[in-house]
DRENPA-3360 file (N, C-alpha, C; in nm, 2 decimals, always signed):
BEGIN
1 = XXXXXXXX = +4.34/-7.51/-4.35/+4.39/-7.64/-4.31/+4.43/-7.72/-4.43 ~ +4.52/-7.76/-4.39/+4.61/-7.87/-4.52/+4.53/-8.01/-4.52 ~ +4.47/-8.06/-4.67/+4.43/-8.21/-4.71/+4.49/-8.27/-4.79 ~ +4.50/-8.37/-4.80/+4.56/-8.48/-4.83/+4.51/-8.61/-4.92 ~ +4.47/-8.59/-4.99/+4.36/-8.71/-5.03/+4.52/-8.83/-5.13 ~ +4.47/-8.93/-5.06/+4.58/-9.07/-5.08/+4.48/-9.17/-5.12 ~ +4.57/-9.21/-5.25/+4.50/-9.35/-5.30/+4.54/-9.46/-5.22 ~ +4.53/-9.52/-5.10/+4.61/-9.65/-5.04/+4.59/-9.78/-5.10;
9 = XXXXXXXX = +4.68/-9.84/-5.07/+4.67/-9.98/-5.14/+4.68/-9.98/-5.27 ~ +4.78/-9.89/-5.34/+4.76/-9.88/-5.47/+4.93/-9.87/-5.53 ~ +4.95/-9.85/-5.66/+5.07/-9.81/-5.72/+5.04/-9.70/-5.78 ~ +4.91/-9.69/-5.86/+4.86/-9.54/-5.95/+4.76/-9.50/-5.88 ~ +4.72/-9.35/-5.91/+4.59/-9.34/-5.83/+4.44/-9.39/-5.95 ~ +4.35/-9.37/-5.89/+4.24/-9.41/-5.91/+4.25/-9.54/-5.91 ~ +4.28/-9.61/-5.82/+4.29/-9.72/-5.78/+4.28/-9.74/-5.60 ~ +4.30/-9.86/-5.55/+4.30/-9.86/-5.43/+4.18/-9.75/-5.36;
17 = XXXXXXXX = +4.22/-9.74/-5.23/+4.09/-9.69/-5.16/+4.13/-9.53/-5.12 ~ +4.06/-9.46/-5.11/+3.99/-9.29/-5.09/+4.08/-9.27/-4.98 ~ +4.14/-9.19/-4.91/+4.16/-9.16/-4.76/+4.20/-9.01/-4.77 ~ +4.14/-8.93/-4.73/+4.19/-8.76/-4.68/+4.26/-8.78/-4.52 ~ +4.35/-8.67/-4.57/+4.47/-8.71/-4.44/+4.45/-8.53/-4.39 ~ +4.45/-8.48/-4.30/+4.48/-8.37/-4.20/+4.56/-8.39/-4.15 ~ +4.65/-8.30/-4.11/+4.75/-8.28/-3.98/+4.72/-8.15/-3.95 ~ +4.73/-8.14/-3.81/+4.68/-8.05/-3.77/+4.74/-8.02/-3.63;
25 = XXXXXXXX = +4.78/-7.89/-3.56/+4.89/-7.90/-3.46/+4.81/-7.94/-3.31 ~ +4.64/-7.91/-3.33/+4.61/-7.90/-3.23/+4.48/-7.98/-3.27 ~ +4.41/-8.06/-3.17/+4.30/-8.11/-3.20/+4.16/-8.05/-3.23 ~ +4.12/-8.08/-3.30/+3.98/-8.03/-3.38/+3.88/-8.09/-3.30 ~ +3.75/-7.98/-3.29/+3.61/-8.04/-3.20/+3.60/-8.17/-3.29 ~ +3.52/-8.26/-3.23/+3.47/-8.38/-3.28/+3.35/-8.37/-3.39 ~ +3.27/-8.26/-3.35/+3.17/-8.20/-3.44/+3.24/-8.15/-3.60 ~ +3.34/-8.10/-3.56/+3.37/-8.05/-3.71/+3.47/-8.15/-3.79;
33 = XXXXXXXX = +3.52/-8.29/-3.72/+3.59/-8.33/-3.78/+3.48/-8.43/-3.86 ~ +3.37/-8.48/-3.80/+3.27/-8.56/-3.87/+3.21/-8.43/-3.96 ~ +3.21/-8.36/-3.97/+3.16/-8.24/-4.11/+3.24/-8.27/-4.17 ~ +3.37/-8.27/-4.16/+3.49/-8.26/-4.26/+3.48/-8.39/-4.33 ~ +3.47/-8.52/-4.26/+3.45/-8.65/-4.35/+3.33/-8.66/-4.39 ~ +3.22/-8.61/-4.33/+3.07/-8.61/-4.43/+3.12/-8.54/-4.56 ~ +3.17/-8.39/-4.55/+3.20/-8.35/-4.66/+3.29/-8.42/-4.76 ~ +3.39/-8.47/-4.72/+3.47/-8.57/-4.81/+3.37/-8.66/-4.89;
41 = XXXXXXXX = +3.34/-8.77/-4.79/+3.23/-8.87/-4.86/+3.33/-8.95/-4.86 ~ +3.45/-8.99/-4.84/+3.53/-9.13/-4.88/+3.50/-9.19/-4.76 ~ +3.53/-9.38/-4.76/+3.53/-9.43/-4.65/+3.59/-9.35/-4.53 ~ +3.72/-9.31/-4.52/+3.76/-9.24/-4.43/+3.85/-9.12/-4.41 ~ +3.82/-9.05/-4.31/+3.91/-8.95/-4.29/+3.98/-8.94/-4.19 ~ +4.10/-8.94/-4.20/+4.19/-8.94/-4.10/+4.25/-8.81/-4.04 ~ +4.28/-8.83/-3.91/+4.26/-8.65/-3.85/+4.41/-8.71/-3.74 ~ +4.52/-8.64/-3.77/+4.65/-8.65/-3.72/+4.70/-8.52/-3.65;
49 = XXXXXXXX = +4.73/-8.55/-3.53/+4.79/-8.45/-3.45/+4.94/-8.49/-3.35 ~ +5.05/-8.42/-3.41/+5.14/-8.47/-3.34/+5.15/-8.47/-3.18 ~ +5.24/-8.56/-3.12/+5.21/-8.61/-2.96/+5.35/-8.69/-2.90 ~ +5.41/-8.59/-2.88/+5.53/-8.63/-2.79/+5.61/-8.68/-2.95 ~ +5.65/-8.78/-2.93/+5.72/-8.83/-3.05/+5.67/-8.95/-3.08 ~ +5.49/-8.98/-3.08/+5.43/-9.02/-3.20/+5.35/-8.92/-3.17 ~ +5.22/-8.98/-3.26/+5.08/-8.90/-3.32/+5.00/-8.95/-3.32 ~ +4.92/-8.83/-3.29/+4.77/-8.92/-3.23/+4.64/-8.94/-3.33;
57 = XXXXXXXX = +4.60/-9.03/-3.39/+4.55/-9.06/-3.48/+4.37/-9.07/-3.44 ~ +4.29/-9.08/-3.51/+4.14/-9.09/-3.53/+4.08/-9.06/-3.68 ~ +4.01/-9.16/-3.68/+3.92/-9.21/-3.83/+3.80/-9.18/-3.83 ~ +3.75/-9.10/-3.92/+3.59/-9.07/-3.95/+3.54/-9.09/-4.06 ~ +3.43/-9.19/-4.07/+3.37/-9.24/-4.20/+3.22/-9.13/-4.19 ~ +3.17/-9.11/-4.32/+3.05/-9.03/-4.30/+2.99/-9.07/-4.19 ~ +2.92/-9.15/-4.15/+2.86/-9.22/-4.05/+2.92/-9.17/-3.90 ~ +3.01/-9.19/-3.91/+3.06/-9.17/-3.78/+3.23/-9.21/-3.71;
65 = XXXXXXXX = +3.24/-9.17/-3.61/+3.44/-9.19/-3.59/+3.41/-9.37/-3.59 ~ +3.50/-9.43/-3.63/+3.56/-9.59/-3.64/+3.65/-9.62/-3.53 ~ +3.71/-9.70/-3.50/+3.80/-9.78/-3.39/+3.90/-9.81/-3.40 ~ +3.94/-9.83/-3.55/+4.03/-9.90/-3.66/+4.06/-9.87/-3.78 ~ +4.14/-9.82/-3.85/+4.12/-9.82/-4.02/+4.29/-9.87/-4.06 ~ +4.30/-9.93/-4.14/+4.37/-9.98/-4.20/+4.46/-9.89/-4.34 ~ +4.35/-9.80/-4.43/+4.40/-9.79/-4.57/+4.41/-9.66/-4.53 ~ +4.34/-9.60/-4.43/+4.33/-9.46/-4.38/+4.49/-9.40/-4.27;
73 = XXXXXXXX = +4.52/-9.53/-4.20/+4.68/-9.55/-4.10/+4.76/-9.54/-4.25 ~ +4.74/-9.63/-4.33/+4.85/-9.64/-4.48/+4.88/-9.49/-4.52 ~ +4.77/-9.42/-4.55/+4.75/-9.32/-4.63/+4.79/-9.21/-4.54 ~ +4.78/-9.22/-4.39/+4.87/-9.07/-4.30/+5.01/-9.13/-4.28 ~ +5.05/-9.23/-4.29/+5.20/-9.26/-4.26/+5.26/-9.20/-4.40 ~ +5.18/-9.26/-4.49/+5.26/-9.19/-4.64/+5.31/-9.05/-4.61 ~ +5.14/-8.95/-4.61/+5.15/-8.84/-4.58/+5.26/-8.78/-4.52 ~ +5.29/-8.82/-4.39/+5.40/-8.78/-4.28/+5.56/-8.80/-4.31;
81 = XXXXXXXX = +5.56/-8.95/-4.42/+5.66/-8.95/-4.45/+5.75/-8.84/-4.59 ~ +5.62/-8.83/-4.64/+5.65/-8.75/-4.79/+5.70/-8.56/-4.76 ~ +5.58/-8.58/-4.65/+5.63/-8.44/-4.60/+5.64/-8.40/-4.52 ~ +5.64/-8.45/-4.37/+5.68/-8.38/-4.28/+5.81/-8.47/-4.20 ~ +5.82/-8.63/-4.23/+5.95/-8.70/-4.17/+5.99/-8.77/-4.28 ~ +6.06/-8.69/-4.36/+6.07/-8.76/-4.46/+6.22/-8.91/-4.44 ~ +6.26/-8.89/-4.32/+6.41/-8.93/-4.27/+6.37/-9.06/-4.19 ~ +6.18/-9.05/-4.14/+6.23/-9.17/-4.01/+6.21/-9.30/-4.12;
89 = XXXXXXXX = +6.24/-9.35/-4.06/+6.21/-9.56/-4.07/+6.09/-9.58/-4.01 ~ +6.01/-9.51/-3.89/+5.91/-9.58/-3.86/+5.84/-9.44/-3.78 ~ +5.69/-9.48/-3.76/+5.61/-9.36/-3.66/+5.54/-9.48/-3.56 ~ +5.46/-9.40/-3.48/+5.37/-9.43/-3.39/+5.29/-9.36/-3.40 ~ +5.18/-9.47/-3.38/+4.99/-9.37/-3.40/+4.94/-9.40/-3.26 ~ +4.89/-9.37/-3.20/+4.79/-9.35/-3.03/+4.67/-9.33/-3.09 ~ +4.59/-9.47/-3.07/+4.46/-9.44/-3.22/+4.34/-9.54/-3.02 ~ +4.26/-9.55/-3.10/+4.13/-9.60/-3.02/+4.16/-9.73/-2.97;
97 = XXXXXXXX = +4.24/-9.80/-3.10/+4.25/-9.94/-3.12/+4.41/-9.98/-3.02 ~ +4.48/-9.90/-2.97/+4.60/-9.93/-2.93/+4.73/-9.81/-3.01 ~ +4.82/-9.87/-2.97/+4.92/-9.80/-3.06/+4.96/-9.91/-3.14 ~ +4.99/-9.83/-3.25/+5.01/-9.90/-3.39/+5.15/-9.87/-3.42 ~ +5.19/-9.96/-3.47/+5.34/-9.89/-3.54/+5.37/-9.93/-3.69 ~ +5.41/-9.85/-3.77/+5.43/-9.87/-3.90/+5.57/-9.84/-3.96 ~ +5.62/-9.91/-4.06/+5.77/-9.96/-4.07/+5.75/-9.87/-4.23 ~ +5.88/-9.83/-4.28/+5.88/-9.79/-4.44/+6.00/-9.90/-4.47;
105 = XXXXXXXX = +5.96/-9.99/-4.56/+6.04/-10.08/-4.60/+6.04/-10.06/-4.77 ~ +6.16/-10.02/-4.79/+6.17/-9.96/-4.96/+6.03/-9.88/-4.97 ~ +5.97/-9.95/-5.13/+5.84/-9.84/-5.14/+5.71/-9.89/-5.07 ~ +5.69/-10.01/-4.98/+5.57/-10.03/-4.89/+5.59/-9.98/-4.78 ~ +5.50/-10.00/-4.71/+5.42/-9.93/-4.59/+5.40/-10.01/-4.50 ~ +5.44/-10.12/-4.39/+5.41/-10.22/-4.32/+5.37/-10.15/-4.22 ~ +5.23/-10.24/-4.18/+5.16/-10.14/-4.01/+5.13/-10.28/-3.95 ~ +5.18/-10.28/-3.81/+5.17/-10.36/-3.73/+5.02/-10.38/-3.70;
113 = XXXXXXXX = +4.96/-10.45/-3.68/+4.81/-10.45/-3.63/+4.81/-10.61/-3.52 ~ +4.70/-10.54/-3.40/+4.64/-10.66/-3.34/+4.54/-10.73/-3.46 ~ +4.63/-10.90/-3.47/+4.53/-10.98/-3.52/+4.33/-11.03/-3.42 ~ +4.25/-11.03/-3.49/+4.11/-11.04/-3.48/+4.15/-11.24/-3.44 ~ +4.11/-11.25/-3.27/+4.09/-11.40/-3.30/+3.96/-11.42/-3.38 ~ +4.01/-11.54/-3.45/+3.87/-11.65/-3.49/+3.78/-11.73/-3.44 ~ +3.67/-11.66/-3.44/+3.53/-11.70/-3.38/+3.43/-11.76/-3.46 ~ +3.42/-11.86/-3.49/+3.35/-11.93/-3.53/+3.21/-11.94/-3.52;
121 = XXXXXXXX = +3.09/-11.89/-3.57/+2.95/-11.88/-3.56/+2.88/-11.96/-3.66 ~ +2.70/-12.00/-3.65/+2.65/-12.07/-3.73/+2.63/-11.97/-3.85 ~ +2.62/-12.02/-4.00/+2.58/-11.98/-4.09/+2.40/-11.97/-4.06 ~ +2.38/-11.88/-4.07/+2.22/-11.82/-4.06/+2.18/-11.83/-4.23 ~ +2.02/-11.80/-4.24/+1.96/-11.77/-4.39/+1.96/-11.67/-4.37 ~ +1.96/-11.59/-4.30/+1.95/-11.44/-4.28/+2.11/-11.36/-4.38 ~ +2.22/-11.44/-4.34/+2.36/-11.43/-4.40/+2.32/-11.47/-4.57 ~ +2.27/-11.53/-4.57/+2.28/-11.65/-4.71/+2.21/-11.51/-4.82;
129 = XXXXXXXX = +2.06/-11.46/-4.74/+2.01/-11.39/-4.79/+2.02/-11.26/-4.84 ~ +2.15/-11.19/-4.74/+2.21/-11.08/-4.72/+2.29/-11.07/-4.84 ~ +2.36/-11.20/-4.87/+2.44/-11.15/-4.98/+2.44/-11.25/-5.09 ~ +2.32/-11.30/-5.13/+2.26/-11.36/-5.17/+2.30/-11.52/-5.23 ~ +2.46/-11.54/-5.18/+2.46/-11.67/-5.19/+2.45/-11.78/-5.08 ~ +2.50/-11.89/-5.09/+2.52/-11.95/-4.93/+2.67/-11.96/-4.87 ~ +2.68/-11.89/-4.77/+2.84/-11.91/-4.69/+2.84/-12.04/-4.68 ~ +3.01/-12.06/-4.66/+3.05/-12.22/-4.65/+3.07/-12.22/-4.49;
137 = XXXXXXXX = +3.14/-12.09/-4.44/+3.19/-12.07/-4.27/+3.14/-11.94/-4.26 ~ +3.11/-11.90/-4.11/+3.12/-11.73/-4.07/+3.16/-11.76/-3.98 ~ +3.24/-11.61/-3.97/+3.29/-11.58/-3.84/+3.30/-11.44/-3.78 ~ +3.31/-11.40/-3.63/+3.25/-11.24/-3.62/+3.38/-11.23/-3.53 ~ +3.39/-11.10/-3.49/+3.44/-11.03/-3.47/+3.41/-10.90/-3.46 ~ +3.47/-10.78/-3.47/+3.44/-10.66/-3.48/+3.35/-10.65/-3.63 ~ +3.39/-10.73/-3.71/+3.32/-10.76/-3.87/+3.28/-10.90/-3.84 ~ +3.23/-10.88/-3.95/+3.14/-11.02/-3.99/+3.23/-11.10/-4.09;
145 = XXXXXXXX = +3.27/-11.18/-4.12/+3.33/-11.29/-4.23/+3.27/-11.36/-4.25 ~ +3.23/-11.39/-4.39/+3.15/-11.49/-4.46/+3.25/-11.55/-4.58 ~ +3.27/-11.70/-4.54/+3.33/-11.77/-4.61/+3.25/-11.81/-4.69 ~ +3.32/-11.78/-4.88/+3.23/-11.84/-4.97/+3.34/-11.95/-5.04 ~ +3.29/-12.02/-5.14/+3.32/-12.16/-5.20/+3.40/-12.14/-5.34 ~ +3.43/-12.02/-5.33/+3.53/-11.98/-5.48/+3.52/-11.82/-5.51 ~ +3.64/-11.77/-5.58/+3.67/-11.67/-5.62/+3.54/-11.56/-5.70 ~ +3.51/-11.68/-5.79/+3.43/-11.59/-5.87/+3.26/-11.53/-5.81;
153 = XXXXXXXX = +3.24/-11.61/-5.68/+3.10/-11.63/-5.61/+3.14/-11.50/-5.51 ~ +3.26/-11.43/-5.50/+3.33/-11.36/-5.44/+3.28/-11.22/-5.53 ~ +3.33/-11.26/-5.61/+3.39/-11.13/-5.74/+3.23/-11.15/-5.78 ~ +3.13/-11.18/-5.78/+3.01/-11.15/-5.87/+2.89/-11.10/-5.77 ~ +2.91/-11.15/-5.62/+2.81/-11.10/-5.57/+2.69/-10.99/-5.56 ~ +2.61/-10.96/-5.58/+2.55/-10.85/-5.55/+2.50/-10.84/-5.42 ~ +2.49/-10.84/-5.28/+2.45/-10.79/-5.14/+2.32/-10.71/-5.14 ~ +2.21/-10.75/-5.08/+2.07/-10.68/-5.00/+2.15/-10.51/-4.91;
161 = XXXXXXXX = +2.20/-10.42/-4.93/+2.25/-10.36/-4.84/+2.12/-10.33/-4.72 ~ +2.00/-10.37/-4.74/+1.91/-10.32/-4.65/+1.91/-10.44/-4.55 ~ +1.94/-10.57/-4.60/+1.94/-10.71/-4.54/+2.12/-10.74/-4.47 ~ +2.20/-10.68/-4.51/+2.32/-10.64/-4.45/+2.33/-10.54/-4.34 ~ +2.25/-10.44/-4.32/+2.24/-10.40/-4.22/+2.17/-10.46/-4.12 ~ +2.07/-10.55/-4.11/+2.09/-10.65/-4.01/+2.13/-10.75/-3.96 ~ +2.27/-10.75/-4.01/+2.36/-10.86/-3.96/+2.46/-10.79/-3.88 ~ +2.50/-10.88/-3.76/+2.56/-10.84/-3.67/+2.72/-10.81/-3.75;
169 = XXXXXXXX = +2.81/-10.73/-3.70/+2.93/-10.64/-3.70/+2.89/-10.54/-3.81 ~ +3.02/-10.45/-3.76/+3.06/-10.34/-3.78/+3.05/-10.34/-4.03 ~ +3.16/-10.43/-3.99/+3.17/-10.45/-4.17/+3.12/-10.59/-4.16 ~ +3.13/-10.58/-4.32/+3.05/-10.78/-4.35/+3.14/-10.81/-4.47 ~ +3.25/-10.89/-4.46/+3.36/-10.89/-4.55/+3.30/-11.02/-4.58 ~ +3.25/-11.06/-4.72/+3.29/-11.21/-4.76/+3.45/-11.23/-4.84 ~ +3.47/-11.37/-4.81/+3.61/-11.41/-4.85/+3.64/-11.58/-4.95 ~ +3.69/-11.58/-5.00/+3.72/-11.73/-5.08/+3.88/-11.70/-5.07;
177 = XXXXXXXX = +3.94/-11.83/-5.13/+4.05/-11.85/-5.17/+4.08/-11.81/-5.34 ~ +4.17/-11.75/-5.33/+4.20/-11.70/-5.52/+4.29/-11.80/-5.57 ~ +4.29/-11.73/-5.70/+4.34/-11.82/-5.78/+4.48/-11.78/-5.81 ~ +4.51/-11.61/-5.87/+4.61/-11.58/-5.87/+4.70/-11.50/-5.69 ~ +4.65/-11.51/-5.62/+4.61/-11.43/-5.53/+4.60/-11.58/-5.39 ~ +4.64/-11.54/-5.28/+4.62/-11.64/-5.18/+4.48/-11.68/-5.15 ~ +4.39/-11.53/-5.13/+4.30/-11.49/-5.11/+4.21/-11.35/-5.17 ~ +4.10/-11.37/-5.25/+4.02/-11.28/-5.23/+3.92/-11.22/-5.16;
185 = XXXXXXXX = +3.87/-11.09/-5.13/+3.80/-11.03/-5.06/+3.71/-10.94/-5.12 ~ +3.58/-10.88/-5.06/+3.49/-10.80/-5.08/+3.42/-10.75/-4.91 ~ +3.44/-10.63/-4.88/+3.39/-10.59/-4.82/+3.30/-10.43/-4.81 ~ +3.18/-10.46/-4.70/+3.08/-10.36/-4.72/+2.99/-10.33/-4.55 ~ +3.02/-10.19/-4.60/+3.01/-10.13/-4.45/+2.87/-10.05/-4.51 ~ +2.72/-10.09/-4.46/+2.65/-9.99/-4.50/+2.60/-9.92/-4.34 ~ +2.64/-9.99/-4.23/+2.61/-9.92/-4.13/+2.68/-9.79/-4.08 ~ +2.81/-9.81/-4.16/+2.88/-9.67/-4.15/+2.87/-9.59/-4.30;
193 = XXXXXXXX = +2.76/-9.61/-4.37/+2.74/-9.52/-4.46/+2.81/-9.54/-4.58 ~ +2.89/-9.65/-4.57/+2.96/-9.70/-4.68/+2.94/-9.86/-4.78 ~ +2.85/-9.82/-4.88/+2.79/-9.97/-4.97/+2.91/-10.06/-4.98 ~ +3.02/-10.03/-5.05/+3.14/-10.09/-5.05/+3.29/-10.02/-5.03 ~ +3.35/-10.11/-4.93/+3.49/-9.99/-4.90/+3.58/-10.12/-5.00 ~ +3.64/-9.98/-5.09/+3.73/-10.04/-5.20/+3.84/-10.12/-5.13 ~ +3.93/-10.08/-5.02/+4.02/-10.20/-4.99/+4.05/-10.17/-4.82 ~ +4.00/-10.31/-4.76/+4.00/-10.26/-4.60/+4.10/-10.31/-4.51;
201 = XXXXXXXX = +4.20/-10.25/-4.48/+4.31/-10.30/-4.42/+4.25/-10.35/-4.28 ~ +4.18/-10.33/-4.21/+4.13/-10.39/-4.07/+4.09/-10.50/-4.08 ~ +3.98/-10.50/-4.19/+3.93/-10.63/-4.19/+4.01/-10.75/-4.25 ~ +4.10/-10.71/-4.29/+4.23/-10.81/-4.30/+4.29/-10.89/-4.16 ~ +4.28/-10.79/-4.06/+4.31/-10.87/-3.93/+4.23/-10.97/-3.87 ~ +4.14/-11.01/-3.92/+4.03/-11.15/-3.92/+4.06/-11.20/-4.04 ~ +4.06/-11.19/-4.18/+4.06/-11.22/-4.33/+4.21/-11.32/-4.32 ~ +4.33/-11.24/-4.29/+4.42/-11.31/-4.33/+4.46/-11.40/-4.20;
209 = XXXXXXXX = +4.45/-11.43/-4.09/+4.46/-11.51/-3.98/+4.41/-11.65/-4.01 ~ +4.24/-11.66/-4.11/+4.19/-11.77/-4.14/+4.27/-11.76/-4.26 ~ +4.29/-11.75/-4.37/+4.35/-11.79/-4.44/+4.56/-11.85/-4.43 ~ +4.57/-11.81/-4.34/+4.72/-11.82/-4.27/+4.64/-11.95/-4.26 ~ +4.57/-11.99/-4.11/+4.57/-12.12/-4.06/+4.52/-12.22/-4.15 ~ +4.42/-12.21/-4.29/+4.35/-12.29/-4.37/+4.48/-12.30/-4.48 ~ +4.58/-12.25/-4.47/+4.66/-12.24/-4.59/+4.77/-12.28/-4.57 ~ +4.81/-12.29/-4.42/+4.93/-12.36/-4.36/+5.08/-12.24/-4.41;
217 = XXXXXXXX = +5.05/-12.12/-4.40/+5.10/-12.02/-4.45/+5.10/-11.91/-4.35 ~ +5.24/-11.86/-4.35/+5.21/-11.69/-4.25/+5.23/-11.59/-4.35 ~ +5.25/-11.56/-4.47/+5.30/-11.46/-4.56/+5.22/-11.49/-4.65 ~ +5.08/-11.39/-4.67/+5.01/-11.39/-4.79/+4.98/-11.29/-4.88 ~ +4.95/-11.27/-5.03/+4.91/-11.20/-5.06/+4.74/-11.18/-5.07 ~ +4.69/-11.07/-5.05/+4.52/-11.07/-5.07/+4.53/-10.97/-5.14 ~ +4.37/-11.01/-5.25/+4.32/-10.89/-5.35/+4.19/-10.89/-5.27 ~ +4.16/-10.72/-5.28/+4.05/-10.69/-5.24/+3.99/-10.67/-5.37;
225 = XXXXXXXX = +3.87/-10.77/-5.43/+3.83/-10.73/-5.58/+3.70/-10.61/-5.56 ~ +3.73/-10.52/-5.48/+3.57/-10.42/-5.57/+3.62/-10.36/-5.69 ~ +3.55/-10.23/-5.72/+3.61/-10.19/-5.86/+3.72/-10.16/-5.90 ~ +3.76/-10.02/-5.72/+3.88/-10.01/-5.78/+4.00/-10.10/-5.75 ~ +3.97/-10.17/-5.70/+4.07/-10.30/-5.63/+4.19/-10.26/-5.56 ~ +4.24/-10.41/-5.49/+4.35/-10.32/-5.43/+4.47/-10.44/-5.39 ~ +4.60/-10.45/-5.34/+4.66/-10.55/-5.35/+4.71/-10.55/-5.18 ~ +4.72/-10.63/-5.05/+4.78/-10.64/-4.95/+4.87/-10.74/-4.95;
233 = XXXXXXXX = +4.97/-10.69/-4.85/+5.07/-10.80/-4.82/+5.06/-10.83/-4.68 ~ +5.04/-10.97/-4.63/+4.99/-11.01/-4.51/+5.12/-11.07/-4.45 ~ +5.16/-11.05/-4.33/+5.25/-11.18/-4.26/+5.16/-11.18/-4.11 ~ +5.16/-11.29/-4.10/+5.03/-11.36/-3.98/+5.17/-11.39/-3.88 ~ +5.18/-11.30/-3.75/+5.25/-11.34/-3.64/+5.20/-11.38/-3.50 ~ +5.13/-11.47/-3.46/+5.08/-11.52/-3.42/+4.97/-11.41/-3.36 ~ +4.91/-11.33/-3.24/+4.83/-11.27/-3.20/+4.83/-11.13/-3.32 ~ +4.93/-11.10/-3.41/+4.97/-11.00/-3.50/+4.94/-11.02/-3.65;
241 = XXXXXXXX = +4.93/-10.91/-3.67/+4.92/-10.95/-3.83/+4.98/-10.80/-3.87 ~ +5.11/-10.82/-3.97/+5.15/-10.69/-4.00/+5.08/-10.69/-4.20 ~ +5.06/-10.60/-4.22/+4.98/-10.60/-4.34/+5.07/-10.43/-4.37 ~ +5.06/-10.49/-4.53/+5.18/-10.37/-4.61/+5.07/-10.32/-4.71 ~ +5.12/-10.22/-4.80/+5.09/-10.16/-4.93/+5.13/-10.08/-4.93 ~ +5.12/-10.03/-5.10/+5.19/-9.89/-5.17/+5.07/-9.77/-5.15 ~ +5.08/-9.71/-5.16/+5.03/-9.60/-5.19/+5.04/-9.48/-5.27 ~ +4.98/-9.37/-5.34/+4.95/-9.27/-5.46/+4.92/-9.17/-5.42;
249 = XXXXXXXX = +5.03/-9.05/-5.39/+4.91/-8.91/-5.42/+4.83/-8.87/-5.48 ~ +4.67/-8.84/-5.49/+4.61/-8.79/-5.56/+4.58/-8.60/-5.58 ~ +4.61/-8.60/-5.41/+4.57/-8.43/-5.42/+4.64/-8.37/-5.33 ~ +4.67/-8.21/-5.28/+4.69/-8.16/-5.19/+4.59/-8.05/-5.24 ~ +4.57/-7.99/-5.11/+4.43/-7.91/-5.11/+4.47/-7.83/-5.03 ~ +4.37/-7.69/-4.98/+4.36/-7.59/-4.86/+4.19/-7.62/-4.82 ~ +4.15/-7.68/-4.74/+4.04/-7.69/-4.68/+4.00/-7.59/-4.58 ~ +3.88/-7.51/-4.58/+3.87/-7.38/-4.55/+3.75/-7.40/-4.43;
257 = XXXX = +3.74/-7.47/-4.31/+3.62/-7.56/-4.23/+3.55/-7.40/-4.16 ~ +3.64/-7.33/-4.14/+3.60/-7.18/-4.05/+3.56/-7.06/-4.14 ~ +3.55/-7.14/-4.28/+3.43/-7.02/-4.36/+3.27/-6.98/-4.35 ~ +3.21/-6.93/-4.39/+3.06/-6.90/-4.36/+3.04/-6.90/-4.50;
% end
């Protein structure tokens, strides 16, 4: 079986975030595709099977299949475009989350996504404690958003990941306003097995909606600062949020799942 390993969100590799891409003609048991991303070990692995004239998409993080992925949609549309359509302008994914659609505009990647309404919740100590500063706002959703009071309280945090896992959603993104940047981000999934996901396009469909409405702006840029960092392009369309990036081959591979 053919892999794919794609730096998303990136210009060079070793940058941006992890994603293994499969295509594959026929669908894979569900058992072996969570082997195949446990064995990866990156936030996600994406498992593509073509379907009528789009493709049917599904995300597996060690932990378990996801609902949504963002850098992992980035990183199979590359895929598909580099080598198997190298001619279209756009695909369709049939994923958990809805159908998605993704645009090739010069060298980015724009993917349509449902925007996350904003839900507004109390700041708890339990939040404060989790990531050891004090939030200014939270808000939930499928993730958690913790609004902090500057860039650098963003960029320096260290997180309880044992005190993170009991806070409600899926991821727990904190966010500030940047400096060079509309907006910076950090997010961290340890319920799905992941301490920090380098750059998360999903959680951007809550992230850049509050910053659209706080900024009086539909077209932003966001840095996701973990290590290897990563750069998005946001435009806020009212229930929509289409979010872009580049992306980097890192590898092609033969993955051998039916050996002994």
């Amino acid at each position: 079986m053919k892999q794919y390993i794609v730096d998303a969100f990136a210009e060079t590799v070793f940058s941006g975030n992890q994603a293994a891409v499969c295509v594959t003609d026929a669908p894979l048991p569900d058992d072996l595709m969570q082997k195949i991303a446990a064995e990866n070990n990156f936030s996600e692995t994406a498992f593509a099977v073509p379907e009528g004239d789009a493709c049917r998409l599904r995300w597996f993080t060690p932990g378990g299949e996801i609902d949504f992925c963002g850098h992992a949609t980035l990183g199979t549309a590359y895929v598909l475009h580099r080598f198997y359509q190298p001619d279209a302008g756009s695909l369709r994914f049939l994923t958990m989350h809805g159908t998605l659609t993704v645009q090739f505009t010069g060298e980015r990647i724009e993917m349509d996504f449902p925007a996350y309404p904003l839900r507004e919740i109390p700041v708890t100590p339990e939040m404060t404690a989790a990531i050891g500063v004090q939030p200014v706002q939270a808000y939930a959703a499928r993730d958690l958003m913790l609004v902090l009071d500057s860039e650098e309280a963003v960029r320096t945090l260290t997180p309880d990941p044992e005190k993170l896992m009991q806070l409600d959603g899926l991821c727990i993104a904190v966010t500030a306003q940047g400096e060079q940047y509309d907006c910076v981000s950090r997010v961290f999934a340890p319920k799905m097995k992941i301490p920090e996901d380098p750059v998360t396009g999903s959680t951007h469909c809550l992230i850049a909606p509050y910053w659209a409405e706080r900024l009086g702006k539909t077209a932003l840029t966001a840095y996701q600062a973990s290590a290897r960092g990563g750069v998005l392009y946001a435009d806020v369309c009212g229930d929509r949020v289409k979010i872009a990036g580049t992306a980097a081959l890192y590898a092609v591979s033969e993955i051998l799942p039916d050996r002994t």
